[in-house]
N, C-alpha and C positions, 0 to 999 in steps of 0.2 A: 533132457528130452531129445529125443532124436526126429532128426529132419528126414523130413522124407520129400525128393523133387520128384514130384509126379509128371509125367505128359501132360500139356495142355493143350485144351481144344480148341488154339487157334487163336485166344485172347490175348489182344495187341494191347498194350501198355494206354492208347485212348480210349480204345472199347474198356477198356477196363478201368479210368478215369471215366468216362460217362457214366458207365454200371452203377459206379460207387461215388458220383457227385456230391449226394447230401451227404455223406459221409466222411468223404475223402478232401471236398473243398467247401463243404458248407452247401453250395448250391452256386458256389463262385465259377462262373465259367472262366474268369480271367487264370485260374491258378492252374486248369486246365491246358490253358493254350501257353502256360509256360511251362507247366513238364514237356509238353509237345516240341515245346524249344529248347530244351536239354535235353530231351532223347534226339532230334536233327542233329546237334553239335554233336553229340556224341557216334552219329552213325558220322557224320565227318573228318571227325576225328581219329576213329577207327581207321577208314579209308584210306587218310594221310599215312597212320600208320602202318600199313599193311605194304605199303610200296616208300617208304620212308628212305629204304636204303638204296633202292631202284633210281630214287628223284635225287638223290643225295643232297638229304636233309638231316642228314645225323650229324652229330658234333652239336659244340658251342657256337654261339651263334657272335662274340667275340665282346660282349657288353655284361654287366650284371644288374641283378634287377634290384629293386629296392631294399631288399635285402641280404643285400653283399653275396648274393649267391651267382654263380656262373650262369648264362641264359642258355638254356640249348637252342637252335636251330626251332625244332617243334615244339618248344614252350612257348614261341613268340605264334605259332602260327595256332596252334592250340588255343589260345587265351586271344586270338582274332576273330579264330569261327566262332565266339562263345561269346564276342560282345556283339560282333554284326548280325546273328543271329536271334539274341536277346533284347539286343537294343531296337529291333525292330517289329516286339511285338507288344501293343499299346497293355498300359497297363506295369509295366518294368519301368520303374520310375528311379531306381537306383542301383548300380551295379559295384559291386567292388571286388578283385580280383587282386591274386596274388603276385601276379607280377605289374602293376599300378601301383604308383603311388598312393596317391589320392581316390577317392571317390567318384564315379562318373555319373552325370543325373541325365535322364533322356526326356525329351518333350512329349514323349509318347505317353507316358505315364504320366500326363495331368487332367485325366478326365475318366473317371469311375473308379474301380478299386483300384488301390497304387500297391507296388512289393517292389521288394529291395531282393536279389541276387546276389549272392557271394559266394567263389569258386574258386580252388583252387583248377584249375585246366590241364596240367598235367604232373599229378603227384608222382614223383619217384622218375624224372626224367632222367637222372644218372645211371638208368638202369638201362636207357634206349641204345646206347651202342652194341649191350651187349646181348640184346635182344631179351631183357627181362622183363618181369612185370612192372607195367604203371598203369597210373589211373584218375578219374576226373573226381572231386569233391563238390558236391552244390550243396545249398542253404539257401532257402526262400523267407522273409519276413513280411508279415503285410503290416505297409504301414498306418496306426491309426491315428496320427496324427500331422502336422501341416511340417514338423520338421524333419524332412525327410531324409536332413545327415544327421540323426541320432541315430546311435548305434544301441543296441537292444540284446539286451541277456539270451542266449541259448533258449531258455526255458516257453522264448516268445514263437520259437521259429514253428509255421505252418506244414513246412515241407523241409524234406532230406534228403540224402542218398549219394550213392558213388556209382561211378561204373570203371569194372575191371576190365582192359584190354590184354588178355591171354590167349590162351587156346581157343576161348571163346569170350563175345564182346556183352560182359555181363552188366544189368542194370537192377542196383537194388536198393529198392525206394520206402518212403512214408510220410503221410500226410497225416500220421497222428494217431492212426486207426491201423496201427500194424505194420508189418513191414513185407513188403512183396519183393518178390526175384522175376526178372524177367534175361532173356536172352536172344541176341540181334539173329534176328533168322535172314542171313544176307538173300537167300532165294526170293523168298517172299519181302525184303526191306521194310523189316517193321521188326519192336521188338516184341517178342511172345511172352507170355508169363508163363513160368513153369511154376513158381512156388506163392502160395498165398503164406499171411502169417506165420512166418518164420518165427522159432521161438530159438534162444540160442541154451547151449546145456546149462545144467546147472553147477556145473564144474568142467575141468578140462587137462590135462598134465602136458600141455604146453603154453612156455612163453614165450614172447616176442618183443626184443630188446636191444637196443646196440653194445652188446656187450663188452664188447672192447673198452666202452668208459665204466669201466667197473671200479675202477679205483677211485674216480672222479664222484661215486655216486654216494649220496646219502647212506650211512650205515644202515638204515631201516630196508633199502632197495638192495643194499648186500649180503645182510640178513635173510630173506627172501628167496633168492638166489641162490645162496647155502642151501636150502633148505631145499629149492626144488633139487639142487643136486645130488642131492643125498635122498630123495624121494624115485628119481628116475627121471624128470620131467624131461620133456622133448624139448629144444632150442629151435624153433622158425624164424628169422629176421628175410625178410626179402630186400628190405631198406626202400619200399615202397610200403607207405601206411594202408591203401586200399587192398592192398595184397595180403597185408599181413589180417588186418580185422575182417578183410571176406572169410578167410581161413578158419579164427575165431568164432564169428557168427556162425557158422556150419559145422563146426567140430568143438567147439564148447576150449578155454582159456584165459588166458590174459597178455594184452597188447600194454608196455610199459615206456613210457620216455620219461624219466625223469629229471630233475635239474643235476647240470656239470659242470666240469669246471669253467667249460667252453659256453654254456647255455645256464647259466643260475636261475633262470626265469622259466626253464624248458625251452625246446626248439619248435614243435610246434603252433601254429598259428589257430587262437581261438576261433574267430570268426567263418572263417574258410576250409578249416580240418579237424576242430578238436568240437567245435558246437554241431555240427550236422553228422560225424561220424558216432558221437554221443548221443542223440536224439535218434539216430537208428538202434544201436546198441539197446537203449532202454525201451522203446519199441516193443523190442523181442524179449524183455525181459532180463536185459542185464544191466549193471553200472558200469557211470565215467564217471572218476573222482580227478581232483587235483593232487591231492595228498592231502586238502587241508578242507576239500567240502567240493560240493558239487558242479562238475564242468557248468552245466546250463544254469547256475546261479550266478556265476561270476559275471557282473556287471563290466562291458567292456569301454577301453576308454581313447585307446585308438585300433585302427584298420588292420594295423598286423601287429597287434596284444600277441604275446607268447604266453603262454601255460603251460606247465605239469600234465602228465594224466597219465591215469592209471585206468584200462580200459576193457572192458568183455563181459566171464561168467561172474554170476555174484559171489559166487561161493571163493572161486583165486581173487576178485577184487577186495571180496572180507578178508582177506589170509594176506595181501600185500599192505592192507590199512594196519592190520594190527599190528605191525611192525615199523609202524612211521612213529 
């Protein structure tokens, strides 16, 4: 099916959480006033980024985070507007981020409905010196019960979405009921909706993959691969994941990380990249697998679990399974 982004008349991402309340959050005003607070960070984080090299905040920031990855400069500051701004609106009673160790619980969040946050803040920071794409990951959970460090399968999450910071500062979101596009209209400072219910194709003749570990990867993922090349397929890698599955979602494929020699587990992170960019994906009508069954079933068992995933149109995500 093809997308089509129409003009819109002006509908701001809260007007458009109000619109769609009973549908979008139940009736829950709280889930509202925390897309509100991931759309702030993200126009902040834009911001930062637009004059980045001007402030001279690019590079490494000289530490790595918890997971032995180099810190840039605007990872740290990215993943600051996105607690100080989250942590401070009642109702966000647990936050976890990717560059944290641990879990972070706020007091604000002890009195009505409570939700848990989990974000990566800036996917694909190795791409900022060169002025490439990256992008923000959120995942919302409401919590219904009193322990609020349980961590909860994909399949549970309320809300989703990422936003791409490129040519233009894109936000595309779902609360369950579809998946909408919106984009940061810096005149007006607000983000506008251009596209409701997004559906993504039902096929696609490109993949997105780090291919250089091709030798490294399961015979089944090289199989695959053979196959699109000898079919024609297009190669997209940006080596930012919100980059590459925005691409997918609108022009119909498959987004693939599979296990290496360097990653046996995969290299993405459940919680913060692989359950909320799958919960969008399927949104609009397409699959996230692991290779072995379904992202949002995988029960998680700590804060930066790694997984597999095989990601996009259903039709290239049936043609990569049947080769596992």
């Amino acid at each position: 099916m093809n997308n089509t982004i129409r003009e819109a008349s002006l509908v701001t991402l809260q007007t458009h959480m109000l619109e769609h309340a009973s549908d979008e959050s139940g009736g829950d005003d709280t889930l509202c006033w925390i897309m509100s607070a991931l759309s702030i960070s993200a126009k902040a984080i834009a911001a930062k980024l637009k004059h980045a090299r001007l402030s001279d905040v690019l590079g490494d920031a000289g530490n790595e985070n918890v997971q032995g990855e180099q810190q840039q400069k605007l990872d740290i500051i990215a993943n600051d507007i996105m607690k100080t701004v989250l942590s401070g609106r009642p109702g966000v009673a647990v936050i976890g981020s990717e560059e944290d160790d641990d879990l972070i619980f706020s007091e604000l969040g002890k009195t009505g409905s409570n939700y848990s946050v989990f974000f990566d803040p800036l996917d694909g920071s190795s791409n900022l010196d060169v002025a490439g794409g990256v992008g923000t990951i959120f995942s919302v959970f409401k919590i219904e019960e009193d322990d609020v460090s349980r961590l909860q399968p994909g399949s549970a999450q309320v809300a989703a979405g990422y936003v791409l910071y490129g040519s233009s500062t894109i936000l595309v979101m779902t609360c369950g009921n579809g998946v909408h596009m919106f984009v940061l209209d810096t005149m007006v400072g607000a983000f506008i909706r251009v596209a409701e219910n997004l559906k993504i194709p039902e096929r696609g003749k490109t993949y997105s993959i780090n291919e250089a570990n091709y030798l490294s990867f399961p015979d089944g993922y090289k199989a695959y691969l053979d196959a699109c090349h000898e079919q024609g397929y297009s190669s997209r890698y940006a080596g930012a994941m919100v980059a590459d599955v925005h691409r997918i979602l609108l022009k119909g494929g498959v987004f693939m990380y599979p296990p290496t020699a360097k990653a046996p587990n995969g290299k993405l992170r459940l919680m913060y990249e692989c359950n909320p960019m799958t919960m969008v994906i399927v949104q609009a009508g397409g699959l996230g697998q692991t290779g072995s069954g379904d992202v949002l079933d995988v029960e998680p068992r700590e804060l930066h679990q790694r997984v597999p995933i095989v990601l996009g149109s259903p039709g290239n995500v049936a043609d990569v399974l049947a080769r596992l």
